[in-house]
TILUMVO-993254 format. One record per residue: residue in three letters; x, z, y of N, C-alpha, C, O in turn. Coordinates in steps of 0.02 Angstrom, whole numbers, plus 32768, in hexadecimal, padded with zeros to 4 digits. Atoms other than C-alpha are relative to their C-alpha. Last residue first. Layout:
<recs>
ALAXZYXZYXZYXZY
...
</recs>
This chain:
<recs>
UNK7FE7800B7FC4B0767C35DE5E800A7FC8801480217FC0804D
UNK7FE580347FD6B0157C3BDDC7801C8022802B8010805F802C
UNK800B800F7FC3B0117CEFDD60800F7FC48002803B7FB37FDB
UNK7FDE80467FF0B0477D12DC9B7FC27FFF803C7F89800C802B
UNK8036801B7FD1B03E7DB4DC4780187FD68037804E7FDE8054
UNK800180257FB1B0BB7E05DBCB7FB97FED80177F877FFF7FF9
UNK7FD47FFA7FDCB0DF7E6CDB397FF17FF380497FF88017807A
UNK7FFF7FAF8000B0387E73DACE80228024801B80168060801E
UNK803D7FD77FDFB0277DBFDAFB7FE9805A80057FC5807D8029
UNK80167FD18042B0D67D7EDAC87FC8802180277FD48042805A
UNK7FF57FB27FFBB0FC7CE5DB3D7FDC80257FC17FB9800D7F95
UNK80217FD8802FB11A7C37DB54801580447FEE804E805D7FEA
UNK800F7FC88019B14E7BB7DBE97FD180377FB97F9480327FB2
UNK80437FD18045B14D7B24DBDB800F8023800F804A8013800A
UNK7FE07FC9800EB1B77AA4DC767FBC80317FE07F8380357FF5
UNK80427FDB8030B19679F7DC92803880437FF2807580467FEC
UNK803080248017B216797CDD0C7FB280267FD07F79800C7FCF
UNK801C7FF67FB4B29679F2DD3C7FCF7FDA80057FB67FE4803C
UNK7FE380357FDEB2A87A17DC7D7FE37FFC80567FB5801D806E
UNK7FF7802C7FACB2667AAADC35802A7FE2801380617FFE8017
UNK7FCD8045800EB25D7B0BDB867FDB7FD2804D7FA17FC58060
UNK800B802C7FC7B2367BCBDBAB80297FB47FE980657FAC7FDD
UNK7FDF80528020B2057C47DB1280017FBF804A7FCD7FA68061
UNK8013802D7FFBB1D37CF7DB15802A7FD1800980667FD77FFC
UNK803D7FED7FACB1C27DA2DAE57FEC7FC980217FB27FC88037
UNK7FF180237FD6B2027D8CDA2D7FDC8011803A7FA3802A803C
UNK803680267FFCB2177E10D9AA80287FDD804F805C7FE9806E
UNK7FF680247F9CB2B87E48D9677FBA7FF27FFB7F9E7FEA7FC4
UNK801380487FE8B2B27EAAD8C57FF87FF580377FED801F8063
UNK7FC2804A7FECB3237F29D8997FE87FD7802180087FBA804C
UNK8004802F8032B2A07FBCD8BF804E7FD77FFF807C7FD98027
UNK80227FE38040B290806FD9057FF77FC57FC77FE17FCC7F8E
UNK7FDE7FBB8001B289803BD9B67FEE80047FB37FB67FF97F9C
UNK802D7FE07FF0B2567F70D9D8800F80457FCA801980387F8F
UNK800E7FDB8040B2DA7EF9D9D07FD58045800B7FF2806B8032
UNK80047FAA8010B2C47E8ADA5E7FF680057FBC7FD57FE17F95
UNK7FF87FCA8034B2CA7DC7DA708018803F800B804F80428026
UNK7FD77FA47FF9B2D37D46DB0E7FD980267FB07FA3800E7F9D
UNK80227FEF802DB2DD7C7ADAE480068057801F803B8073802D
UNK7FFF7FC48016B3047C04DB557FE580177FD77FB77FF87FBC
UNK801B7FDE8015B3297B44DB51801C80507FFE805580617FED
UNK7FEC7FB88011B3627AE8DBE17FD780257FCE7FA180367FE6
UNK803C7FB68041B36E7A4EDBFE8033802B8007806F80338013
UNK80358025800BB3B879D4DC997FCF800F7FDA7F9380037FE1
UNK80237FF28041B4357A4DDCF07FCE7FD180037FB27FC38038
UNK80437FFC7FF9B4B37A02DD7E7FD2800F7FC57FD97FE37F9B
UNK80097FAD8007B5617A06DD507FC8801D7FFE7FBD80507FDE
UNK80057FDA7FC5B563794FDDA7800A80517FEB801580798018
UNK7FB47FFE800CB57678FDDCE7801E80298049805780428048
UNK7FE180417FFBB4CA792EDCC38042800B801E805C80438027
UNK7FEE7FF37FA6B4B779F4DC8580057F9B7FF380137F7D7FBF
UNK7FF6803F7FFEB4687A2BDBCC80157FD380507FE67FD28077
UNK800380247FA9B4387AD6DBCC80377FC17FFF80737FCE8000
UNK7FD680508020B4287B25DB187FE67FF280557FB680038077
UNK800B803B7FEBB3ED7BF5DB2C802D7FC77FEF80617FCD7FCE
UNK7FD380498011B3D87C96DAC67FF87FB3802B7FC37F968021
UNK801180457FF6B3B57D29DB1580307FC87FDB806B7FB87FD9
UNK7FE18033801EB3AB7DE3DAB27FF47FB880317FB87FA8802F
UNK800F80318024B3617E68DB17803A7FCF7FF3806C7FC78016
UNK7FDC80338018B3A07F1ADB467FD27FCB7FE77FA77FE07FC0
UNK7FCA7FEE7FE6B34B7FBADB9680337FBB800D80517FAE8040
UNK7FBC7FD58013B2A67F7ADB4C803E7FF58022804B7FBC8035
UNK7FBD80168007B2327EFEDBAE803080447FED804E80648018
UNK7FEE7FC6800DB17C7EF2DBE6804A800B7FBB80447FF97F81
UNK7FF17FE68044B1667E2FDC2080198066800A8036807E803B
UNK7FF17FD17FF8B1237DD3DCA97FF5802E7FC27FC2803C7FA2
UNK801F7FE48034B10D7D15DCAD803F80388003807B802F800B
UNK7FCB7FC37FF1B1117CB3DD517FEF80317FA77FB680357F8F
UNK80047FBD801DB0B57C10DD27803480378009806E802A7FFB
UNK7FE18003804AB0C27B85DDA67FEF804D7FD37FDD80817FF0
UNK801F7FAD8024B0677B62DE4180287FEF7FBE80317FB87FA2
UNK7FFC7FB47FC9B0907AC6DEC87FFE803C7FCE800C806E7FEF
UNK80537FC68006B0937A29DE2F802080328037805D803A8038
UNK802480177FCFB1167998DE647FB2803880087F80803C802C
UNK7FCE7FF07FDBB17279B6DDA97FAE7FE280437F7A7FC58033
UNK7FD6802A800AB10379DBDD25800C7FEE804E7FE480038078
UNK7FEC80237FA9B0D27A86DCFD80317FBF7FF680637FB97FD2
UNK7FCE80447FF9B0A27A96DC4B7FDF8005804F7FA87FFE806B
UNK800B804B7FE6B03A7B49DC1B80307FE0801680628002801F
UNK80247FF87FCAB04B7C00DC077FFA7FC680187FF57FC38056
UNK7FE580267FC9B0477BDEDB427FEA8017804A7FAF80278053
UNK802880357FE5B02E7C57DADB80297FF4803B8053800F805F
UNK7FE97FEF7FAFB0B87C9DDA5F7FB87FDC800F7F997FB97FE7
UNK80237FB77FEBB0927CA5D9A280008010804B7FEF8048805F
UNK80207FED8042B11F7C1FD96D7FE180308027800280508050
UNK80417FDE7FCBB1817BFEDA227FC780027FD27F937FF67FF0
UNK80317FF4801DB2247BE7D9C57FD0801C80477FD880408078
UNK802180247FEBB2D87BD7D9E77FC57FE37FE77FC97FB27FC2
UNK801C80528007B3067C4CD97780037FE9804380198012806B
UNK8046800D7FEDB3767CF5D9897FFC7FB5800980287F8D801B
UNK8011805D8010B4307D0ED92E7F9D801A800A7F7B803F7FE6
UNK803D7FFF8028B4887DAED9717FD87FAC80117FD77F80803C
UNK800A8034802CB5377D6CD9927FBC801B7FD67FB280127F9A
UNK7FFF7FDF8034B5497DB5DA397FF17FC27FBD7FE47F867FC2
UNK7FDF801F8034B5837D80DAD0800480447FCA802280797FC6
UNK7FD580078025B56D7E01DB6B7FFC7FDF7FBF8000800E7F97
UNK8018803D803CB4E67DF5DBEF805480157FDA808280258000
UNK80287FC58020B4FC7E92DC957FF17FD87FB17FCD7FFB7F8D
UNK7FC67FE7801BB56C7E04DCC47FF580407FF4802480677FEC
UNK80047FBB7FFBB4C27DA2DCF4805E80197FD1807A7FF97FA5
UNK80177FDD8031B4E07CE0DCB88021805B800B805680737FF5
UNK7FED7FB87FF8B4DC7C63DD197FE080297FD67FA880277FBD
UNK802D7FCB7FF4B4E07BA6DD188000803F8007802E8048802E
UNK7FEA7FCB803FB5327B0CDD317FBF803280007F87802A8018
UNK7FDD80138044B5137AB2DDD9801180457FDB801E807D7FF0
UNK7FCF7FCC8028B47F7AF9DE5A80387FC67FC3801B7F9D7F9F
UNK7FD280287FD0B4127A64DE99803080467FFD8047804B8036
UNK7FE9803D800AB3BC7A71DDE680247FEE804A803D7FB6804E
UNK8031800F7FB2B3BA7B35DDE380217FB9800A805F7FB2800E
UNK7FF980327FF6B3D97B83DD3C7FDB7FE580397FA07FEB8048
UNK8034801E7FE5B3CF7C30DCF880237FBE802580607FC2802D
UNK7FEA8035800FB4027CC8DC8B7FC37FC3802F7F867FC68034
UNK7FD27FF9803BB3EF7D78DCB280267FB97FF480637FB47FF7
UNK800A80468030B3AE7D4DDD64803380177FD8806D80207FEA
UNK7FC080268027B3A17DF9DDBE7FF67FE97FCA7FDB80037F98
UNK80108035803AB2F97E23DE2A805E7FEE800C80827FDF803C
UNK7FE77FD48034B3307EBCDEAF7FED7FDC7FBF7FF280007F8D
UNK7FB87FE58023B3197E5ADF2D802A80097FDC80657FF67FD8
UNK7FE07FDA7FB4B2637E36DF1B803D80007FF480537FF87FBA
UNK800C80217FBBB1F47DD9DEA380148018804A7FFD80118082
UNK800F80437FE5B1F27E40DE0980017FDD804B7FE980018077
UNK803D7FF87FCCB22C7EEDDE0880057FAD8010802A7F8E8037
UNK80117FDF7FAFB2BA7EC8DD987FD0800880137FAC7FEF7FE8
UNK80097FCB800BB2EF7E42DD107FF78031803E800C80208075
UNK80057FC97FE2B2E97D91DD05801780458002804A80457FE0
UNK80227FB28024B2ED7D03DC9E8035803780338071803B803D
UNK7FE67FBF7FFEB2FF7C5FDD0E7FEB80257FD47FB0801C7FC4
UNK80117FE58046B2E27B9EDCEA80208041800F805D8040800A
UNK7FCF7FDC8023B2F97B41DD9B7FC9801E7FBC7F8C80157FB4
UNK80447FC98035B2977AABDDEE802F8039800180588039802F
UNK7FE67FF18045B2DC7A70DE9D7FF2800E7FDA7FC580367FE5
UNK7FCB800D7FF8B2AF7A4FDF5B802F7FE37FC7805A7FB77FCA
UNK7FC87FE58012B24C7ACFDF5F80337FCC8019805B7FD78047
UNK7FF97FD87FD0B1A87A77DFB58042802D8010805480408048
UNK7FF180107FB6B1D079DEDF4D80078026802D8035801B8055
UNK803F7FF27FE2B1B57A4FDE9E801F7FE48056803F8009807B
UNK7FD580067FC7B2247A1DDE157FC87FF680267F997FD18016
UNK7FE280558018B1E67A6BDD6080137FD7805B803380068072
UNK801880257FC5B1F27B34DD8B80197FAD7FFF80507F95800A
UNK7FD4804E8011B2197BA0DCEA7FC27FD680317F857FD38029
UNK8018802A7FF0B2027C59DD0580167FB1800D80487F9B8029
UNK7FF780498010B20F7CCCDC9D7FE67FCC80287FAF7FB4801B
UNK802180477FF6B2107D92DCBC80247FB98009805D7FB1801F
UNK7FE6803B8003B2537E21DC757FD67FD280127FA57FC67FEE
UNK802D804E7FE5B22E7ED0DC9A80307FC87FE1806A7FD07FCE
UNK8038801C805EB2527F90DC427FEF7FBE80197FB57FB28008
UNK80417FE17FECB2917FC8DD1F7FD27FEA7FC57F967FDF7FCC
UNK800A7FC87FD5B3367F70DCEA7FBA7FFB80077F9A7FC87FF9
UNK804380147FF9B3637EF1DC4C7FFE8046802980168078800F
UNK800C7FC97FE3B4237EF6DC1F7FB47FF680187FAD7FB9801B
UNK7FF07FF97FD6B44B7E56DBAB7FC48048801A7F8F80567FFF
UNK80157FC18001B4837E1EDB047FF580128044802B80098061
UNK7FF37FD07FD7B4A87D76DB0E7FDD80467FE37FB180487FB8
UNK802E7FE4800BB49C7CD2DA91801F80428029805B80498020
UNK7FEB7FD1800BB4EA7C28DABF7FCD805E7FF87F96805F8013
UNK80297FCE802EB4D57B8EDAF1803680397FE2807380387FD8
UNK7FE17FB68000B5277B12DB837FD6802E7FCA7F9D802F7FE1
UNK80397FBC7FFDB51F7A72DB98801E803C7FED8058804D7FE2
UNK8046801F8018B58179C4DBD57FB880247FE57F7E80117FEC
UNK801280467FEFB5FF7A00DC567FBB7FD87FD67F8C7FBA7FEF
UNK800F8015803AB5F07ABADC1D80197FAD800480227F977FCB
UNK800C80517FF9B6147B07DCD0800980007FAD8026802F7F91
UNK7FCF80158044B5FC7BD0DCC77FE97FB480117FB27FA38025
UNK8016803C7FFFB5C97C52DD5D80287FB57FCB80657FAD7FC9
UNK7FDA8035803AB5DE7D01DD187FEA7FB480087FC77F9B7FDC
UNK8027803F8032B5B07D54DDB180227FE27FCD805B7FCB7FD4
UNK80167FC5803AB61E7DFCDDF87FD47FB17FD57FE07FA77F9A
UNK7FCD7FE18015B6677D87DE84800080217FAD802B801D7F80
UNK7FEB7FE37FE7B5C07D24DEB6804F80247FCD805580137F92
UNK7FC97FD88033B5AE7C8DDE848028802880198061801B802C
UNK7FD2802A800EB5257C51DF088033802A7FDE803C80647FF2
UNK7FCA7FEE7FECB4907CB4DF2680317FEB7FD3802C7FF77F97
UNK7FD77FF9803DB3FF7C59DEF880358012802880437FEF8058
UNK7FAA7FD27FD7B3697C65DF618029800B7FC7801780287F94
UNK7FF780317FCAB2DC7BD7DF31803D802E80218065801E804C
UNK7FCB8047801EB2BD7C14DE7680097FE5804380017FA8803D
UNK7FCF7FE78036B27E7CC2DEC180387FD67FD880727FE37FC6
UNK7FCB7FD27FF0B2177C81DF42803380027FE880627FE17FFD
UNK7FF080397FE0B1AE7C00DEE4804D802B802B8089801E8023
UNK7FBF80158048B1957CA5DE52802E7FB7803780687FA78029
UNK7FEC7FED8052B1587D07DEDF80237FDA7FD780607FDE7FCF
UNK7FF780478023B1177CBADF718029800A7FBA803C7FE27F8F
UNK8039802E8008B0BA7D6BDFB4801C7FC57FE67FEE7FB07FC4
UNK802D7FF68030B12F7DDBDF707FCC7FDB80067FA67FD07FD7
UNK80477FBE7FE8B1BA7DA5DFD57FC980037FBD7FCB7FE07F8B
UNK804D80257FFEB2667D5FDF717FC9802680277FC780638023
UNK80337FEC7FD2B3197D7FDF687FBA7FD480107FAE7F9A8020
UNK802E80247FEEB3787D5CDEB67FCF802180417FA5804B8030
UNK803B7FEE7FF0B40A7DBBDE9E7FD77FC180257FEB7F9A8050
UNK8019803B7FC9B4A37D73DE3F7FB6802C80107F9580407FE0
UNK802C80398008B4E07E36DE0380087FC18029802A7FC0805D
UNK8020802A7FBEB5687EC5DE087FD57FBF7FDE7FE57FA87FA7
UNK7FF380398013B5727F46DD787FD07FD880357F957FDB8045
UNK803A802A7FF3B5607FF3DD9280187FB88009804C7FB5802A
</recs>
């Protein structure tokens, strides 16, 4: 069983929660400095069929924005950040349940809806909740100022769905600490404020 960064959160503040406890590079974490960015495409472990996205543009009450994809019983504990970015965090992280692959997925939000533009100083953001094969594909680009500190981030998550080659997409996060999109696959997911 393969150790995690765990995210602790209550169920009532949910996605604000969840991007506001970051456990610091832990032992088992793959924590990675880039100095100017970082991209790359993962393969990664997905528990209880979930994934969720949440990209938080910089919210005074926090403290900080971040750009997370998920996995887990949402909003407790037991939530582990596949891939994710926390602007008073340097670098970023990336689940060690994730392994480097050279399957080739877009950057694309073609066919996705939008859960809407948070811009920075807003209280509520979109939490978006996804149904999730064993394994998804992430691709991300994270761009850091010269502090280590992240400034973009594009995600992307992808599944191959049983019985096919083809990947489909689940959803799509491009966020700065300043505006952050979210977008999702509607037959997959479902999208909450917090």
């Amino acid at each position: 069983m393969s150790r995690r960064v765990r995210i602790a959160a209550g169920a009532v503040t949910c996605a604000v929660a969840a991007a506001s406890v970051w456990t610091g590079p832990a032992p088992a974490a793959q924590r990675h400095s880039s100095g100017k960015s970082a991209a790359g495409t993962v393969s990664c472990a997905t528990s209880l069929g979930s994934v969720q996205l949440n990209a938080i543009a910089y919210r005074p009450s926090l403290g900080h924005a971040a750009a997370l994809i998920e996995t887990g019983f949402p909003d407790t504990p037991a939530t582990t950040v596949l891939v994710g970015v926390q602007t008073d965090k340097s670098n970023y992280v990336l689940d060690d349940g994730c392994s480097r692959t050279k399957r080739s997925v877009r950057f694309t939000h073609r066919g996705l809806r939008s859960a809407g533009v948070v811009k920075a100083g807003y209280n509520q953001s979109p939490e978006v909740y996804c149904a999730a094969p064993g394994h998804v594909f992430v691709r991300y680009r994270i761009s850091f100022v010269s502090s280590g500190k992240p400034a973009t981030a594009k995600m992307t998550v992808w599944f191959k769905r049983k019985k096919s080659s083809r990947l489909s997409e689940i959803g799509y996060v491009q966020w700065s600490p300043s505006r952050s999109t979210s977008y999702y696959a509607t037959k997959a997911c479902t999208s909450k404020q917090y």
